[in-house]
LOLO-474886 format. One line per 5 residues: number of its first residue (from 1); for each residue z, x, y of N, C-alpha, C. Coordinates in steps of 0.001 Angstrom, whole numbers. Each point is the difference from the previous one (the first is absolute). Layout:
N
NUM) Z X Y Z X Y Z X Y | ...
END
This chain:
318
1) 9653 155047 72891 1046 -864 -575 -322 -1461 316 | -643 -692 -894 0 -1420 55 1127 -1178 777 | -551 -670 1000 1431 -785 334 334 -1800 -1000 | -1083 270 -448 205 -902 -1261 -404 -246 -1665 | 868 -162 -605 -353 -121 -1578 122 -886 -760
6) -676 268 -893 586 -1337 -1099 1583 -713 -101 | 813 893 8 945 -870 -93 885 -459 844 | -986 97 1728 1134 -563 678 -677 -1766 550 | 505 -736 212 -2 -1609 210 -902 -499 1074 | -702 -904 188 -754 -653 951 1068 14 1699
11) 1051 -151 -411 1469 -392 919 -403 1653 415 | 481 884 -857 38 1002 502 -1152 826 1238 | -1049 -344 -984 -1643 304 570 88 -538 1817 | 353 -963 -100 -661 -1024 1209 1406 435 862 | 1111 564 -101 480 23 645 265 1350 1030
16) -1357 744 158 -339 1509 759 -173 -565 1580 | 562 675 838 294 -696 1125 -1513 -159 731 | -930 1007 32 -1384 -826 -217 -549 -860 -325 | 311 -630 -819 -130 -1740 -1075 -221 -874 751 | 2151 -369 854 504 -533 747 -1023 -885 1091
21) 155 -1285 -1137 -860 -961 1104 -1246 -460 -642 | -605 949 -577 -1479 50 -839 -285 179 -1709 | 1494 -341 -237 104 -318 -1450 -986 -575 -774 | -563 -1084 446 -1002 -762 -194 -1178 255 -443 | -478 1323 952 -1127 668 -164 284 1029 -1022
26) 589 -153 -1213 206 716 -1339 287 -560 -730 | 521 -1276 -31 1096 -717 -761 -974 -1251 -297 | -836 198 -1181 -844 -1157 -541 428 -1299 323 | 1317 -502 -414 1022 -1060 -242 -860 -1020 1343 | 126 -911 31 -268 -1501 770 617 -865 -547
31) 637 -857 862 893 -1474 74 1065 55 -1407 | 1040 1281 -19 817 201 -799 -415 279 -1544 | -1045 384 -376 -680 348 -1224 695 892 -308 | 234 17 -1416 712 697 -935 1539 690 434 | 717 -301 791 1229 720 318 147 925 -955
36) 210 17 -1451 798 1171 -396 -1174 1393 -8 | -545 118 1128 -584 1240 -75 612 709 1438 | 506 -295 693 718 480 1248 1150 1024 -700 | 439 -193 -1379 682 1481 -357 -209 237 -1381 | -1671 143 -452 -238 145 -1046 -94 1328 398
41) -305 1000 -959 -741 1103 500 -1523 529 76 | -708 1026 336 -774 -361 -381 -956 66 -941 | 823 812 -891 -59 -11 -1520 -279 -1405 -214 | 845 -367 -23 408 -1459 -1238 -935 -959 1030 | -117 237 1499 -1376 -648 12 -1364 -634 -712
46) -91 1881 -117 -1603 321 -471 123 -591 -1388 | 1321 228 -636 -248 -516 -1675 -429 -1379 132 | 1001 -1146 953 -307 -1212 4 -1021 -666 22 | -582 860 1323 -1432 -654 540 -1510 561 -437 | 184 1487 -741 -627 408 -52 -1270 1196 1208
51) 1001 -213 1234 -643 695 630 231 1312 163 | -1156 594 634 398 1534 231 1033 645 351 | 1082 340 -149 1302 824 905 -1079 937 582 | -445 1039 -806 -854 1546 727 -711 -556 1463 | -954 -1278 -349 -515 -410 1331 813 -607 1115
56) 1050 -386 -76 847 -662 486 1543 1097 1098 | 3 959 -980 914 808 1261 -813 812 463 | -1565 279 -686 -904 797 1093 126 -1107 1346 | -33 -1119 -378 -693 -382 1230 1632 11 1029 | 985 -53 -455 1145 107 676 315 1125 749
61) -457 854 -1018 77 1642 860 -754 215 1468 | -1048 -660 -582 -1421 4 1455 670 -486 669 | 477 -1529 239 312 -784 684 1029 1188 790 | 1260 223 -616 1173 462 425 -654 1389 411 | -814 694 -229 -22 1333 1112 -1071 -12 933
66) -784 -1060 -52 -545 -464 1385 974 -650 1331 | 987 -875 -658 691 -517 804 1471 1398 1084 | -294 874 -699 844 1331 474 -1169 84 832 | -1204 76 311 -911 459 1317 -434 -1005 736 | 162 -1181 -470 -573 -838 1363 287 -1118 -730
71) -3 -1392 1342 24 -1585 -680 -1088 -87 -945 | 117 -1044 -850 -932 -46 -1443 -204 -1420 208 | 743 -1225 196 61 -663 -284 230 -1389 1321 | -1020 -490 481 -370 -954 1183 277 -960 -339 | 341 -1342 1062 158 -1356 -60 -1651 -396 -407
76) -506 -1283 319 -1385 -190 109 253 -1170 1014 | 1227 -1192 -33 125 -646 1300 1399 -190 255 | 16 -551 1702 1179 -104 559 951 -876 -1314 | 1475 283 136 598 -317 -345 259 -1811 -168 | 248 372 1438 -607 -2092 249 -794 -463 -1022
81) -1232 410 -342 -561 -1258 -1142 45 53 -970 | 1207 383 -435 754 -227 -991 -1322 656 -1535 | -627 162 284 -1028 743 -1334 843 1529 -749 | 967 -904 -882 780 1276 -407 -422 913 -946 | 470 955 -265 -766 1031 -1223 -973 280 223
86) 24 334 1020 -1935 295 96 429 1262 1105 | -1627 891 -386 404 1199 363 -1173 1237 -266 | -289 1261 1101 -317 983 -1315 39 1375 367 | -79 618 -1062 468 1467 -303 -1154 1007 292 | -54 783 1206 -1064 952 194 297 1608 -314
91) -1074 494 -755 -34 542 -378 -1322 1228 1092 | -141 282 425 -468 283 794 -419 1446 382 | -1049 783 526 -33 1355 -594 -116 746 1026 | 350 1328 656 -381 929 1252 -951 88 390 | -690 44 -741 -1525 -208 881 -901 -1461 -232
96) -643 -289 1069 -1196 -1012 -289 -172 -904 -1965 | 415 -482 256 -911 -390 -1376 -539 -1347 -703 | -620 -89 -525 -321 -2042 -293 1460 -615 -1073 | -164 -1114 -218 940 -685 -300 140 -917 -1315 | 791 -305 -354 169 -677 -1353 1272 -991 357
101) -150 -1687 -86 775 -621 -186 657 -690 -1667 | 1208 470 -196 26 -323 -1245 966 -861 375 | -181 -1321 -1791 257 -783 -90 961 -553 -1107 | 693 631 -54 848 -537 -1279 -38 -1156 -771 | -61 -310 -1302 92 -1277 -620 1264 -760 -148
106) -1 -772 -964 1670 -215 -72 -34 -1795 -312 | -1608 -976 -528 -481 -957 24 853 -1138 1017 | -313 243 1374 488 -442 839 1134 -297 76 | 1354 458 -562 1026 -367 -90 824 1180 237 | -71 1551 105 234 637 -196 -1083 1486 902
111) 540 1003 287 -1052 886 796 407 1060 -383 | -576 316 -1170 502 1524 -903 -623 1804 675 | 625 170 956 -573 1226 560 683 1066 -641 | 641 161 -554 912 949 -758 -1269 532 -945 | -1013 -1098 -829 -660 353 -739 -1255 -243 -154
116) -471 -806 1250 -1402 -122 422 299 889 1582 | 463 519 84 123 497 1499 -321 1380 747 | 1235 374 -430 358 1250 724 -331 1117 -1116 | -171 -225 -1064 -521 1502 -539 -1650 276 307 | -355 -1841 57 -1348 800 628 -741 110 1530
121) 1269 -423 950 52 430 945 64 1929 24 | 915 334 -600 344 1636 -188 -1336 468 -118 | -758 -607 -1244 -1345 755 -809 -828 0 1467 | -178 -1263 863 -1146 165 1076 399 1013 966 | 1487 314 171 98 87 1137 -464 1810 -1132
126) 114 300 -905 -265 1679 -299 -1705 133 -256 | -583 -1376 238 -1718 80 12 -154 126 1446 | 872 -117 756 -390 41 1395 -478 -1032 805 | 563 -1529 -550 -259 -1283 649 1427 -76 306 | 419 -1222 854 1079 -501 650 -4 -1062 -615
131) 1785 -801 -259 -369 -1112 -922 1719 -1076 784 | -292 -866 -514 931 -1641 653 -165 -306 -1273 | 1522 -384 -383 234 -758 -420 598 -1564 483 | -641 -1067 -887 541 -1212 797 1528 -865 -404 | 471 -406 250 985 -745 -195 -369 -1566 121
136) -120 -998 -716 -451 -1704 825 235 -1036 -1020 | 128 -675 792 935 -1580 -713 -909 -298 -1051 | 876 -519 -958 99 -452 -1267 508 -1478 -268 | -310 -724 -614 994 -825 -877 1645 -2 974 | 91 -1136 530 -550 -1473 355 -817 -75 1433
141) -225 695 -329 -1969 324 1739 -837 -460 -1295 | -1020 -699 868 -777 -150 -728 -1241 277 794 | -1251 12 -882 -1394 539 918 320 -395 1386 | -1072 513 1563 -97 1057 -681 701 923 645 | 1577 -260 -371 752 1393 627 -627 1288 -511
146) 419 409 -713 -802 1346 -751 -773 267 767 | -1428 -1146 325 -1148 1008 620 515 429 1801 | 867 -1122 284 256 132 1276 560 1307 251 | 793 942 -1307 758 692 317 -240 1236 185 | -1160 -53 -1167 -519 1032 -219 -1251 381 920
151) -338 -1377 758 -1456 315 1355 1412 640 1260 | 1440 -417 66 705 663 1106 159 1636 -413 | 526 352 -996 -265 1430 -594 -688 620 275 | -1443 -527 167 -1640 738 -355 260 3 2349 | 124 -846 573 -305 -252 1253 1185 1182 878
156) 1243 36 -937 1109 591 759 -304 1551 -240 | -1114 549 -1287 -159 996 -659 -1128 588 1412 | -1058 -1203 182 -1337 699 617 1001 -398 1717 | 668 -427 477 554 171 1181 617 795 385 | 481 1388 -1014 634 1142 436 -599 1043 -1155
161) -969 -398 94 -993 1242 -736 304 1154 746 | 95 272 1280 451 1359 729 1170 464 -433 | 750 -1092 196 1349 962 -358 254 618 -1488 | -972 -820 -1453 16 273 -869 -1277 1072 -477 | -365 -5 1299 -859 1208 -757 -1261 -772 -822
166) -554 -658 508 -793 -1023 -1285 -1540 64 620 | -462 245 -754 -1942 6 -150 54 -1408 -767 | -212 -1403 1147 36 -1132 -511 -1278 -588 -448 | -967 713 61 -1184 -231 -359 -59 -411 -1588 | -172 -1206 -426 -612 -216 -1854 1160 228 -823
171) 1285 -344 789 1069 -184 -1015 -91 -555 -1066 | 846 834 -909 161 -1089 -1385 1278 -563 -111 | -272 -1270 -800 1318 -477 -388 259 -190 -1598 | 1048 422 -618 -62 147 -1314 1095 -855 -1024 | -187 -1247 -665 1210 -301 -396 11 -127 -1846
176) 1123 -471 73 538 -317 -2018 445 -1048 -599 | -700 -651 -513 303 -1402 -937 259 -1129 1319 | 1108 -484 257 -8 -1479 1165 -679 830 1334 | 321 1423 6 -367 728 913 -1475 249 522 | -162 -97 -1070 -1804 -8 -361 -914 -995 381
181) 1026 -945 51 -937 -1222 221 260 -679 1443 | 1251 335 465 294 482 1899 -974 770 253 | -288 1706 -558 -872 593 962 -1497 -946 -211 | -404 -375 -1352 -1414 -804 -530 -123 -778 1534 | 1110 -977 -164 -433 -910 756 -13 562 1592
186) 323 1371 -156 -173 174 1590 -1231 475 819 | -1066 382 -1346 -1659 487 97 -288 -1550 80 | 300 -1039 -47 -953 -1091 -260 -18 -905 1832 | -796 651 930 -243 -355 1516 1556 -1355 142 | -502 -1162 -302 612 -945 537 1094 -210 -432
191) 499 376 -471 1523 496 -1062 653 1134 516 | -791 1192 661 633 1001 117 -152 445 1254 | -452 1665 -86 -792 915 1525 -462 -1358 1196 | -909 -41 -542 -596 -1403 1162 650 -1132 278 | 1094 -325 -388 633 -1538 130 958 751 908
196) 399 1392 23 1234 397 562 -1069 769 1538 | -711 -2 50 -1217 643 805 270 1832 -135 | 603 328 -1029 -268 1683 -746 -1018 598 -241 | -49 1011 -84 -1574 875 -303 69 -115 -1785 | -1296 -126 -193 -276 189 -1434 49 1188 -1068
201) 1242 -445 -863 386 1712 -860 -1094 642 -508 | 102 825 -241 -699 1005 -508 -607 -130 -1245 | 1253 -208 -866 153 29 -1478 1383 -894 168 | -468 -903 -1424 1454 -103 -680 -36 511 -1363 | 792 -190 -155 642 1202 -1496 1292 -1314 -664
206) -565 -468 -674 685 -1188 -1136 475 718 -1071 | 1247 -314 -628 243 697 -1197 616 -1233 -878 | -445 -34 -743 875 -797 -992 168 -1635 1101 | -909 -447 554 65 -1109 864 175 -1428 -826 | 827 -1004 846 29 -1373 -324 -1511 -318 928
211) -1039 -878 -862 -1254 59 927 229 -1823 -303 | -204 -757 -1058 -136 -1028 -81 1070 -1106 81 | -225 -895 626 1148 -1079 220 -192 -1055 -1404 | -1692 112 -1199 59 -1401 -788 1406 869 -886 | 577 -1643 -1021 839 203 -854 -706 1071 -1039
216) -861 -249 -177 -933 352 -1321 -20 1870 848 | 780 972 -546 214 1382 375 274 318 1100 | 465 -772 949 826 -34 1277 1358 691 -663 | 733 484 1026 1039 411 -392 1222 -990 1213 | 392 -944 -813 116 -1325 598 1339 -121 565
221) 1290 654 -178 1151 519 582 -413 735 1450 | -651 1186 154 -762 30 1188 -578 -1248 770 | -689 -216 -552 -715 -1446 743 890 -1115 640 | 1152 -83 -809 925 -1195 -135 545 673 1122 | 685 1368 542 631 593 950 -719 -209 1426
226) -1222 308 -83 -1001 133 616 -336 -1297 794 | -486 -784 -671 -110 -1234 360 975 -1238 541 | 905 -64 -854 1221 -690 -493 -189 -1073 -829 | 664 -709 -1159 158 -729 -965 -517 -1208 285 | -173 -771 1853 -552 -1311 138 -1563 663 -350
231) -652 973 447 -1192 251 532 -697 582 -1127 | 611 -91 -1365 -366 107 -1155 -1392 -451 -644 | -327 -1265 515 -941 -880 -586 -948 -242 1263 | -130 605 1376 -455 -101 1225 -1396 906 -429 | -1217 -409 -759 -997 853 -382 -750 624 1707
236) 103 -690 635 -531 789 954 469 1168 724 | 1751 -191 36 727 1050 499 -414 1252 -1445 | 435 -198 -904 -443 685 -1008 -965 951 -114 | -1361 -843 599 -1317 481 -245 53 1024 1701 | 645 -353 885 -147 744 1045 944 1562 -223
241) 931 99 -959 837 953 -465 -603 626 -865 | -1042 -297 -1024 -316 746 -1360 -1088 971 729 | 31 942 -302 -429 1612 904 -1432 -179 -987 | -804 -121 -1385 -846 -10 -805 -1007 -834 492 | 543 -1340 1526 -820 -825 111 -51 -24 1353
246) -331 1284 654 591 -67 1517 -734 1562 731 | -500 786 -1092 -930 857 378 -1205 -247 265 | -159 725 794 -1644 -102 623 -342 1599 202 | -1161 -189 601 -541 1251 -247 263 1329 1660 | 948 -806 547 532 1244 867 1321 -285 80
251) 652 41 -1126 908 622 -1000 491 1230 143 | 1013 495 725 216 1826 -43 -400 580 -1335 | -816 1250 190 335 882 -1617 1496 -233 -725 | -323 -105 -1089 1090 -314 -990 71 1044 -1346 | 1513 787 -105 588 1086 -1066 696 -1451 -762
256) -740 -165 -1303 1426 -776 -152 -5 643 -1823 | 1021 -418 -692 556 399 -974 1471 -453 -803 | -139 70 -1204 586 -1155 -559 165 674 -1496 | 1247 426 -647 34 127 -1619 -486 -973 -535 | -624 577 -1434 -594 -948 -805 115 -1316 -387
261) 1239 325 -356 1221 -1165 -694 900 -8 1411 | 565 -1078 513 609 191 1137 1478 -1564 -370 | 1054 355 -664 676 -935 -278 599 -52 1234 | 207 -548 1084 69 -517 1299 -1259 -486 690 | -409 627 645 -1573 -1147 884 -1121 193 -1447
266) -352 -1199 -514 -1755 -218 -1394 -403 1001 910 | -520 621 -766 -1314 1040 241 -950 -1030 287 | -510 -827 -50 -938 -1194 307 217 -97 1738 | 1038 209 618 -585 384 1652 -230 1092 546 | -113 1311 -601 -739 545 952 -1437 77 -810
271) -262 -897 -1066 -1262 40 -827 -919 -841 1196 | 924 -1546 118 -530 -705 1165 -680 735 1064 | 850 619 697 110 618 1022 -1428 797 329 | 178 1075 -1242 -1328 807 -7 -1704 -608 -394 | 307 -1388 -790 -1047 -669 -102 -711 -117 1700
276) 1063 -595 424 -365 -681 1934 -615 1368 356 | 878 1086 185 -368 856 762 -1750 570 -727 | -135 -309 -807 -1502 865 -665 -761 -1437 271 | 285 -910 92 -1062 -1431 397 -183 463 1076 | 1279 196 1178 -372 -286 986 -527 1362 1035
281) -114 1309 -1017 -1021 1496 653 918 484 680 | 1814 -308 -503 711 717 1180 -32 929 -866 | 11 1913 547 529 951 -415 795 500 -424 | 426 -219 -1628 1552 282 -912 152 1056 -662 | 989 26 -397 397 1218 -1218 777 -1260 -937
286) -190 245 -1641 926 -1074 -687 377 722 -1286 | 1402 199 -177 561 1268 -895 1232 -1168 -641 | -347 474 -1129 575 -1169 -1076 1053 1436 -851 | 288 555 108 782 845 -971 338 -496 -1510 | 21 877 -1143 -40 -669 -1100 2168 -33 -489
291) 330 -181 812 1682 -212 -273 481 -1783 102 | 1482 -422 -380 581 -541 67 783 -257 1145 | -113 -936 1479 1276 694 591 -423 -950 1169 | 950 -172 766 -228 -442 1311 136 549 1152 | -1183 1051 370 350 1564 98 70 1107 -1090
296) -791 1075 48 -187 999 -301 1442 690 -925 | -217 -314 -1655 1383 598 -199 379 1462 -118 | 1093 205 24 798 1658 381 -1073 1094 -1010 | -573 -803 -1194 -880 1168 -530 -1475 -23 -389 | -582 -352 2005 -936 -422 -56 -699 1544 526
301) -1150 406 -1091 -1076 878 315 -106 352 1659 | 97 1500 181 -412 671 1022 -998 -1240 1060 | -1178 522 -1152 -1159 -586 1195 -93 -1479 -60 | 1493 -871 -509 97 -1657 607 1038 685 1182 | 851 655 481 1035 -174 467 -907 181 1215
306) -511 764 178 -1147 351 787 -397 -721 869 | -6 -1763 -43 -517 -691 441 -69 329 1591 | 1083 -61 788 289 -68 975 -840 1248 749 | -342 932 -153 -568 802 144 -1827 -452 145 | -379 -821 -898 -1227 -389 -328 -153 -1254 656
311) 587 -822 591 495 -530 694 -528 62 1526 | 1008 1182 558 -436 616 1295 -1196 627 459 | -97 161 -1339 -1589 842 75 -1383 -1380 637 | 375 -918 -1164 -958 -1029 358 105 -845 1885 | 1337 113 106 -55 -315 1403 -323 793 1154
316) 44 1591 -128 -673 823 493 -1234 -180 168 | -963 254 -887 -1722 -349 -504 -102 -1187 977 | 1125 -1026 762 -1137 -1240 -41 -485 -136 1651
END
């Protein structure tokens, strides 16, 4: 018996006494965005926005019958410094196993785990990896909170690898659209792993990534979040952010992938993207699917849905 459906309300959803406190870490919404969805349903959601409902109370279900067996859901710092919304969700498995940090998108304004998140947290954790999801500031943070948040995640993850059961060896980290370009920039040494003094991932796994900061196929609302509106015309901050101009050749292996047509992030960055990575001899996979979508749509072919699977495989091999 499902404890949630289409037609009951965001209000309703968030209010399971498990939630309580960690709303946040489900609840896309940042700095009062869109109010009338707190009692839409989530029907009339999915019509609005177009997103998945099916993917969306899977990932609620997970959430909610993990949270019946154990805490799910961690601070990342003391209360004191005030770094709010930030956070993440372990997913975590009985025995030993390696790890996956995922990254939700949401073009820095927003941290959509409902639908970059937790359903494919579920999928790793039934391949037999352990998986985090992150929670981290957005819009009005500007660089580089994100990376800061996401190197405390990765540090708080490998500091209780015992208790989680974690084979921390060649982690991957995996993200989606603004998400994508948080985990991007977190393979790139002085930006990421190495600036935070972290071990070097394994793999990253880009999907549908924001890679470029120029106007010219940047996806510039990201950027504008990202950066902020003075730092617009700052070509050097720019050029130190655009992920296409910032690879080198010990570069983690890279899964990345991107629909054809992609009306949200130009398909022109992860084109970038994969140019760098084949200049620069890092080891990729680059899967262009022949659909419409920003993300994989609901009637996308078996062997595209697949990805994630093909995916793990490549970070295995490396």
């Amino acid at each position: 018996m499902p404890h949630f459906t289409e037609r009951m309300t965001f209000r309703q959803m968030f209010a399971q006494p498990c939630f309580q406190g960690w709303e946040y870490m489900l609840d896309y919404r940042r700095n009062g965005m869109d109010p009338w969805v707190e009692d839409a349903t989530m029907a009339r959601f999915g019509q609005e926005t177009g997103w998945p409902v099916a993917r969306m109370l899977e990932s609620l279900e997970f959430v909610y019958a993990c949270c019946q067996q154990r805490q799910v859901f961690y601070p990342l710092y003391p209360e004191s410094e005030g770094k709010a919304l930030t956070g993440i969700a372990a997913f975590p498995l009985e025995k030993e196993a390696p790890f996956v940090m995922i990254v939700p998108g949401g073009g820095y304004k927003a941290v959509c785990s409902l639908i970059d998140g937790y359903s494919y947290a579920k999928q790793l954790n039934a391949m037999g990896y352990a998986a985090f999801v992150l929670s981290y500031r957005v819009e009005p943070s500007r660089q580089p909170a994100p990376q800061e948040d996401l190197a405390a995640a990765i540090r708080f993850v490998l500091d209780r690898a015992e208790q989680f059961r974690l084979d921390p060896r060649g982690y991957a980290v995996m993200g989606f659209s603004a998400g994508g370009h948080l985990t991007g920039s977190f393979g790139v040494a002085d930006l990421g792993y190495a600036a935070y003094d972290l071990p070097k991932p394994g793999c990253m796994i880009l999907c549908y990534p924001v890679v470029t900061t120029e106007r010219q196929g940047g996806h510039m609302s990201s950027v504008e979040a990202f950066l902020g509106e003075a730092q617009l015309e700052n070509t050097e901050l720019r050029n130190r952010w655009s992920l296409e101009k910032r690879i080198t050749p010990d570069y983690p292996p890279t899964f990345l992938w991107q629909c054809e047509t992609d009306p949200g992030v130009p398909t022109v960055n992860s084109r970038l993207l994969r140019h760098a990575l084949e200049e620069n001899g890092v080891a990729h996979v680059y899967e262009l699917p022949p659909y419409v979508g920003h993300g994989l749509p609901e009637n996308a072919a078996p062997e595209h849905e697949a990805w994630l699977s093909r995916a793990v495989a490549f970070w295995q091999q490396r």
